[in-house]
N, C-alpha and C positions, 0 to 999 in steps of 0.2 A: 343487468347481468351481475354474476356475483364474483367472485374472485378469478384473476383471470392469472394466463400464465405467465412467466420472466419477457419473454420475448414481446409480449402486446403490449404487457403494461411498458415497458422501456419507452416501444413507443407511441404508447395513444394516452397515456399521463402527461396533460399538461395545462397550464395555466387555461383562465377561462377565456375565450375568443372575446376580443373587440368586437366592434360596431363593423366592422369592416368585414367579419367571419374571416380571419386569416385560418387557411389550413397547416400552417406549418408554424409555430410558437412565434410573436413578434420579439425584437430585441427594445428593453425599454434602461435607454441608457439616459438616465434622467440623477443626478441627485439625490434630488429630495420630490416630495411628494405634498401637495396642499389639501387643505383642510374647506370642509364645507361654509363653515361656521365657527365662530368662537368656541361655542357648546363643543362639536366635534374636535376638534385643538386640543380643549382641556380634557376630553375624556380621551383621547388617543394617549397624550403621555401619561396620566392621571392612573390610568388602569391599563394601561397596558392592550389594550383592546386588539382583535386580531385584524392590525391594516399595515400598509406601507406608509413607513413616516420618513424614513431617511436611507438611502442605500446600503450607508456602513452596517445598518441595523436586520433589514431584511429588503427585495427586491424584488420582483415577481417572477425574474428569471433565475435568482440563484434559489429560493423557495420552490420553482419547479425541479430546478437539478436534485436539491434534497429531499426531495419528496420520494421522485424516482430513487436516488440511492436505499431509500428510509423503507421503502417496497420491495427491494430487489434484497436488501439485509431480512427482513422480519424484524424492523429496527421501531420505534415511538417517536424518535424525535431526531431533528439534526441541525447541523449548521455548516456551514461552508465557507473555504478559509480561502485566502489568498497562493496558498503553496501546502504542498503535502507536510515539510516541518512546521508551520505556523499550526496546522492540524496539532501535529505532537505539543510545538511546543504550550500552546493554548489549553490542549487538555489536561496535561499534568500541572503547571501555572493555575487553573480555575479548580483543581481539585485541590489542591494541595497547602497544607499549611508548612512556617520554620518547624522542623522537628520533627518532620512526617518523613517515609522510609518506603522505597518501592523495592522489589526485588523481582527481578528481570533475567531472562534467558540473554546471556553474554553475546551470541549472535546476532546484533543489531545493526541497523543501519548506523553509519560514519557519523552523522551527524546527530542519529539520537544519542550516540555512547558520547560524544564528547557534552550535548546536554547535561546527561546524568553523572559526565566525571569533571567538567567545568565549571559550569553556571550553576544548576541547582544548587550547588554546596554552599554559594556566592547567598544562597538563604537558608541556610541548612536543612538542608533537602538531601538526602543519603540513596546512594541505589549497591545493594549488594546481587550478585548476578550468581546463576546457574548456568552450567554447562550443558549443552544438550545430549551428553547422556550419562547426566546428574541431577535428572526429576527427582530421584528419592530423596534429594539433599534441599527439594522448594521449603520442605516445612520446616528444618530446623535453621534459616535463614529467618521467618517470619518473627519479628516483634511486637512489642503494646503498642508500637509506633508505625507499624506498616501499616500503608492505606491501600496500595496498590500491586498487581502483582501483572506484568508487562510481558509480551511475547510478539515476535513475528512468524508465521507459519505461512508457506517454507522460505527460510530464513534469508539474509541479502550477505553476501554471495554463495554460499557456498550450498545452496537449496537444501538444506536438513529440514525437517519435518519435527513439530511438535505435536504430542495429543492434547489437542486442546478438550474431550470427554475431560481427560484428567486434569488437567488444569482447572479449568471449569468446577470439578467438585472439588480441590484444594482453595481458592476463592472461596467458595461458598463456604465451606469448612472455620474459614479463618476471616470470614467478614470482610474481603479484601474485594477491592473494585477491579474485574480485570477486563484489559485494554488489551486489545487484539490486532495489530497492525498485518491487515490484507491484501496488502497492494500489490504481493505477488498472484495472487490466487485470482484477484478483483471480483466481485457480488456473485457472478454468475457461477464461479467454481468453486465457491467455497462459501458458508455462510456462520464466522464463529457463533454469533448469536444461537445460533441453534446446540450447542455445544455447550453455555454455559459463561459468554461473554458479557459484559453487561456494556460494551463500549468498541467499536469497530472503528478504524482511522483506515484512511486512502488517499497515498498520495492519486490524483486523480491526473495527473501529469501523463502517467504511467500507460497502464490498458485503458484505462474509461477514457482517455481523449486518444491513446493510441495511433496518432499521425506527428506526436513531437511537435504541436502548435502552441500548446500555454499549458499553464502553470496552474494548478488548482489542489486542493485538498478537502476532505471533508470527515465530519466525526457523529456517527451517531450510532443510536443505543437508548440506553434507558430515560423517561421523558424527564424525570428530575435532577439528571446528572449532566444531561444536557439545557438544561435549562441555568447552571450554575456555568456553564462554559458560555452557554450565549448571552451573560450578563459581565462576565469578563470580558467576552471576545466585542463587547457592541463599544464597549469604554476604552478599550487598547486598540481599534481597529484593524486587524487583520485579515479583514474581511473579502470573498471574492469579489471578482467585477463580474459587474451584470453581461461585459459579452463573452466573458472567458466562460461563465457560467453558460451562455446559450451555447455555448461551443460545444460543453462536456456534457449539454442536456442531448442536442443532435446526438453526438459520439455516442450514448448510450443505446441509439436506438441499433444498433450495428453490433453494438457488443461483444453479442453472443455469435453471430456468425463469422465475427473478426475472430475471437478466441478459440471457435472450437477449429478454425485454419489454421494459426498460433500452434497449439496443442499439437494435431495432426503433423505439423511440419516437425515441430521440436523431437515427436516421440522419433519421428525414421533421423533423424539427424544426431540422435544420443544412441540409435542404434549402430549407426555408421561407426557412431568415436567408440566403441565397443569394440571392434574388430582391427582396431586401427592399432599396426605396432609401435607406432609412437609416443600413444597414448596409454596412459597406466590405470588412472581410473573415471568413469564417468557419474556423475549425479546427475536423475531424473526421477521425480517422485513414484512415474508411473512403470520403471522400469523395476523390473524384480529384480534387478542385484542392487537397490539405493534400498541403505540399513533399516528406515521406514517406510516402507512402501505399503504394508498393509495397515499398516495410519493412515496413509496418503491415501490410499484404498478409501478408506473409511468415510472421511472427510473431505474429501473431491473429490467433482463430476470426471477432472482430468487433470493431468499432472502441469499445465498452466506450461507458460512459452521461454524457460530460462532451464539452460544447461550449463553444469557444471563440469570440467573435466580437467585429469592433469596431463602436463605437458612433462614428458621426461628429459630431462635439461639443467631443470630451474628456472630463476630468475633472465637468465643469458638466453633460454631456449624460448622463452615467452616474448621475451622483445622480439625476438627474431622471428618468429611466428608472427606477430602483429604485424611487422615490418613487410612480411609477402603475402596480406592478406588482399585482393583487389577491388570485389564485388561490394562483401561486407561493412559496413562502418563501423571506425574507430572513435568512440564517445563512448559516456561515462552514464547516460541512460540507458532505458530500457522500456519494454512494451509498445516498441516503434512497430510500424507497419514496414519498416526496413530492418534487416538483420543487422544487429550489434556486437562487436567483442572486443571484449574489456580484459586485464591484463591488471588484477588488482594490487599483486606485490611491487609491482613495478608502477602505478596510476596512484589507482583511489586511496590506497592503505599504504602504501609508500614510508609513508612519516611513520607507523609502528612497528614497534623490535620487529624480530624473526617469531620471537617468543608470544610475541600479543598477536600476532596474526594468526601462529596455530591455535592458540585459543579460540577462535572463533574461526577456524575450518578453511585459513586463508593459506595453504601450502605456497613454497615460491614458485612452483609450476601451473598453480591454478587459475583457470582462464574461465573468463562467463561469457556466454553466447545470449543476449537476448532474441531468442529465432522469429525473425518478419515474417511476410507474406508473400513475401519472392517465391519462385516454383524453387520447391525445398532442391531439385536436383541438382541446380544452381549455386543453391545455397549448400551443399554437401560439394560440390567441385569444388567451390571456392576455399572452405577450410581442406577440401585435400591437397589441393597445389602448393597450401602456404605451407603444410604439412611436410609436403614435399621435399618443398625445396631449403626449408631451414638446415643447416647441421647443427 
């Protein structure tokens, strides 16, 4: 057969059957790996030759996980990390040299921003940041010293939407490696690579295990760029485990009909906070009043399972909303198979001014829904009662 589609390959991609003809991938939780022979030994570390030597290095079930991802992107090559920031921080780490300069859309995950305004600079490593709706400002930020140029699409939390078409030809333009963090979108809805990416990251935590069981990450993209992350990442070990890996290799095979439920529940649930007079305003990519939507249009299948909305209050009206929420879970993830909401001025972003949070789209009334799989009707009771009963 010759190229098949998202859904089969998820899952009928997998490692090659033992002696045993298992139908379902085995878990091989082993260390290390032995050698036939002396001969074999030396040519295995010697050349690098394509086998399993040691798990930190590769495994035959985190190699199936990547494989899958590395089909499901239009990706060359991958590797797969212990946690979705070990992904980050590993890829910029193996790129990067002192004196090198990324420039990055300012809506990022919590812990990639404190990355790039903590630690890098700890090697002088610089990240100057765009606004998202200050694209036309990416090129005169670029220097002789930028290697990278970083984006998450749509963004954590506050779901804005970038055009990654244009990003993609700004990169190219300017010789800059860019790095695309997916993990709201996850393979099936979105594929930057197609756009112009040359590097795709996921926390794989997120949708692709999408039951809140472990912890995974993964980066792939172009085979030489990954190939300079998987010679740092074999030396500093940050590598996944072989059964976390078989975990997020099964979760794959479900993906798509996890997400396009996801999606379907989020859209009637950002339609509900629309009408809702408590509520002031709603973000959802697939909703025609969210400022990008025929970006979002563009570049996904579907507008993917996280809604943003304000609560008219503030900060005092969000607790209090959290506070009579009963169905829903209160945690600080997301792409669960249970509905989430989160309360970022008051939680996640807490420690930043008033002033650093509107910078990146965090008003003190804005709350994130990550929408489960619950019968959404359920799940729209339950944010109306909390609705309700707050003053």
């Amino acid at each position: 057969m010759g190229s098949k589609k998202f859904e089969t390959e998820a899952i009928r991609s997998q490692i090659e059957r033992s002696q045993f003809l298992e139908h379902s991938s085995p878990l091989y939780l082993t260390s290390s790996f032995i050698f036939e022979d002396a001969e074999d030994m030396r040519a295995s570390f010697a050349d690098e030759k394509d086998r399993n030597i040691y798990s930190r290095f590769s495994n035959p079930n985190t190699s199936e996980f990547v494989d899958k991802i590395c089909k499901m992107e239009g990706a060359e090559s991958g590797y797969a990390f212990a946690t979705g920031m070990s992904a980050v921080f590993s890829t910029f780490a193996a790129l990067l040299n002192s004196g090198d300069h990324i420039v990055s859309s300012r809506s990022v995950f919590g812990s990639t921003h404190s990355l790039f305004t903590k630690f890098l600079p700890k090697w002088n490593i610089t990240t100057s940041y765009f606004k998202i709706d200050e694209v036309d400002k990416i090129e005169s930020l670029v220097t002789p010293n930028t290697k990278i140029l970083y984006t998450e699409s749509p963004t954590n939390p506050a779901v804005d939407i970038l055009d990654l078409e244009l990003l993609g030809k700004i990169a190219k333009k300017h010789n800059l490696i860019f790095v695309v963090d997916n993990c709201f979108a996850s393979p099936y809805l979105q594929n930057p690579i197609k756009f112009g990416a040359d590097l795709v990251i996921h926390s794989a935590t997120k949708l692709i295990d999408g039951q809140g069981r472990v912890l995974g990450g993964v980066t792939v993209g172009k085979a030489d760029l990954i190939q300079e992350i998987y010679l740092f990442s074999r030396n500093t070990g940050p590598a996944l485990s072989p059964f976390n890996a078989w975990v997020l290799s099964k979760s794959l095979e479900t993906l798509s009909v996890r997400v396009d439920k996801h999606c379907e529940n989020a859209l009637k649930v950002s339609k509900f906070l629309e009408n809702h007079n408590k509520i002031s305003m709603v973000k959802y990519p697939f909703l025609t009043s969210h400022p990008q939507h025929l970006i979002a249009k563009k570049q996904m299948k579907q507008g993917g399972n996280i809604v943003a909305f304000k609560i008219k209050g503030g900060i005092e009206a969000g607790r209090k909303f959290l506070n009579k929420i009963e169905l829903c879970s209160l945690s600080a993830n997301l792409g669960d198979s249970r509905t989430i909401v989160t309360h970022p001025a008051s939680t996640t972003h807490s420690k930043l001014s008033e002033q650093e949070r509107l910078e990146v789209g965090i008003s003190d009334g804005l709350v994130r829904v990550s929408v489960g799989l619950e019968n959404v009707e359920d799940i729209i009771n339950d944010l109306n009662q909390a609705l309700s009963k707050y003053q």
